[in-house]
N, C-alpha and C positions, 0 to 999 in steps of 0.2 A: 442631249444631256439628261432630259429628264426620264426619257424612255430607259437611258441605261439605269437610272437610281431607282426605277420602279420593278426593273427587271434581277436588279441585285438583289432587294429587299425581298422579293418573293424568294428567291431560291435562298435568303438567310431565312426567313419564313418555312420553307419546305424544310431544308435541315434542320431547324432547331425542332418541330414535328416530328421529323423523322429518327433524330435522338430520341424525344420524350417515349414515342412511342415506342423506341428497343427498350429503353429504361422501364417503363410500365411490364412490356413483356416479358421480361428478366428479372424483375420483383413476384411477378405472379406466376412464375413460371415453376419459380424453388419457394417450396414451402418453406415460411419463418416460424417454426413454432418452440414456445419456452419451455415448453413442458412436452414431454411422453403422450400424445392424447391416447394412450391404447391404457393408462393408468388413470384409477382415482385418484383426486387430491389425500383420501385418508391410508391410501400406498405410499407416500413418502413419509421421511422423513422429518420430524421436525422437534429440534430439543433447544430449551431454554437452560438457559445456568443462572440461578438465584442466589440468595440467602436461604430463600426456602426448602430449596433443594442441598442445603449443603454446601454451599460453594463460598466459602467462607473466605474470600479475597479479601487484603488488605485496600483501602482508599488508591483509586488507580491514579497516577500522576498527570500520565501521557501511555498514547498508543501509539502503532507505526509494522506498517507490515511489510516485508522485504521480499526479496524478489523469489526466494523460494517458497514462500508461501504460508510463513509460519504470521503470526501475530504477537506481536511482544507489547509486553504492558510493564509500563515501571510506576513502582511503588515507592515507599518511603522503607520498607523492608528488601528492595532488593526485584529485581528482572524475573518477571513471569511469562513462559511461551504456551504461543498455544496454537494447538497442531489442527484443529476442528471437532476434536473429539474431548481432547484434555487440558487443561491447565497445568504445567510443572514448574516449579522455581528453579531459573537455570544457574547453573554454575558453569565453568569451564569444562571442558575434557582435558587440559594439560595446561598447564604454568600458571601464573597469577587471577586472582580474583579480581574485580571489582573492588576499587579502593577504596569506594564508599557505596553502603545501600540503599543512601536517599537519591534517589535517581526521579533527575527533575524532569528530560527533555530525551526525545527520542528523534532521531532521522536515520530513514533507509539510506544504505550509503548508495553510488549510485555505481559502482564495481563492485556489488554483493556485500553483504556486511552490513550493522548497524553501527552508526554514531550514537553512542550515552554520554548523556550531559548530566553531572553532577555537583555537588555543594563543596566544597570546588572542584574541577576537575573535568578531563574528558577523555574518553574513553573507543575504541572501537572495537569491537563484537565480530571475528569472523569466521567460519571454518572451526567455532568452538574453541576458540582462544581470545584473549583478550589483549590488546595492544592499547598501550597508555602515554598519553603524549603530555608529558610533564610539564613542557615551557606553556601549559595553558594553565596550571596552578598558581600560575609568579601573575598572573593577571587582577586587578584589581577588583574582580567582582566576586562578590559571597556565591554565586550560582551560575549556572549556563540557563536561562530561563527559552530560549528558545535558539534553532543551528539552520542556517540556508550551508548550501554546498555546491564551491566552485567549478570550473571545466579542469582543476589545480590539483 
C-alpha cells in the first residue's frame, strides 16, 4: 500500500514537471512582444485631445464602448462618438432623435447597440437609429442614474 502511494506520487511528480516544462517551452518559444522592436518609441503615434488643443467638449456624463469599437460619451448636450481619431455629435441616420439631450447613463448593449439612460427616459442606439421604449417614462424616477442588462 504504501509502495503504491509513493509510486503514484512520483509519476503525478513527473507529469505535472513534464507539463511545466512544455508550458515554459511554448512561452519561450513564441515571442510576446507589445511593441514593433524594429521601431523607435518616437515612430509611433501618440495624440492627446485637451481644452488646450481645442477640443472643446461639453462636461462628459458617462462613457461606454461597444462592441464595434466606437466610444460614446454622453453629455448634458447630447451623445458624442468617437472613432480614435475624432469626436462628432451623433444623431441618427433615419427616424427619431433622442428625446432628450441630458443623457445621464450609458451601457453597451450586449447584441450590438448602446442602451441611453436619460431624464427621464430610455433609449437604444443601433445600426444608427434610435428605438425608444416609453413604458420606462411612466416610472417613477426623475433619471436612469445607472443600467445592468439581462440574458432577456
Amino acid at each position: 500500500m504504501g509502495f503504491r502511494f509513493w509510486e503514484d506520487s512520483i509519476r503525478s511528480t513527473a507529469s505535472r514537471g513534464l507539463a511545466s516544462g512544455l508550458l515554459l517551452a511554448a512561452m519561450t518559444a513564441l515571442p510576446l512582444l507589445g511593441v514593433n522592436p524594429n521601431l523607435s518609441l518616437d515612430q509611433y503615434l501618440h495624440t492627446s485631445w485637451t481644452q488646450e488643443e481645442g477640443s472643446a467638449l461639453p462636461p462628459i456624463q458617462a462613457m461606454a464602448q461597444t462592441a464595434d469599437g466606437y466610444l460614446w460619451l454622453s453629455t448634458g448636450k447630447g451623445l458624442i462618438r468617437f472613432d480614435g481619431m475624432r469626436f462628432t455629435e451623433w444623431s441618427p441616420a433615419s427616424g427619431p432623435a433622442l428625446p432628450n439631450p441630458n443623457i445621464s447613463c450609458l451601457r453597451p448593449a450586449s447584441g450590438g447597440g448602446l442602451w441611453v439612460g436619460m431624464a427621464p427616459g430610455l433609449c437604444r442606439v443601433d445600426h444608427g437609429r434610435v428605438f425608444r421604449y416609453p413604458a420606462v417614462d411612466k416610472l417613477p424616477c426623475p433619471r436612469i442614474a445607472s443600467m445592468v442588462e439581462d440574458r432577456t
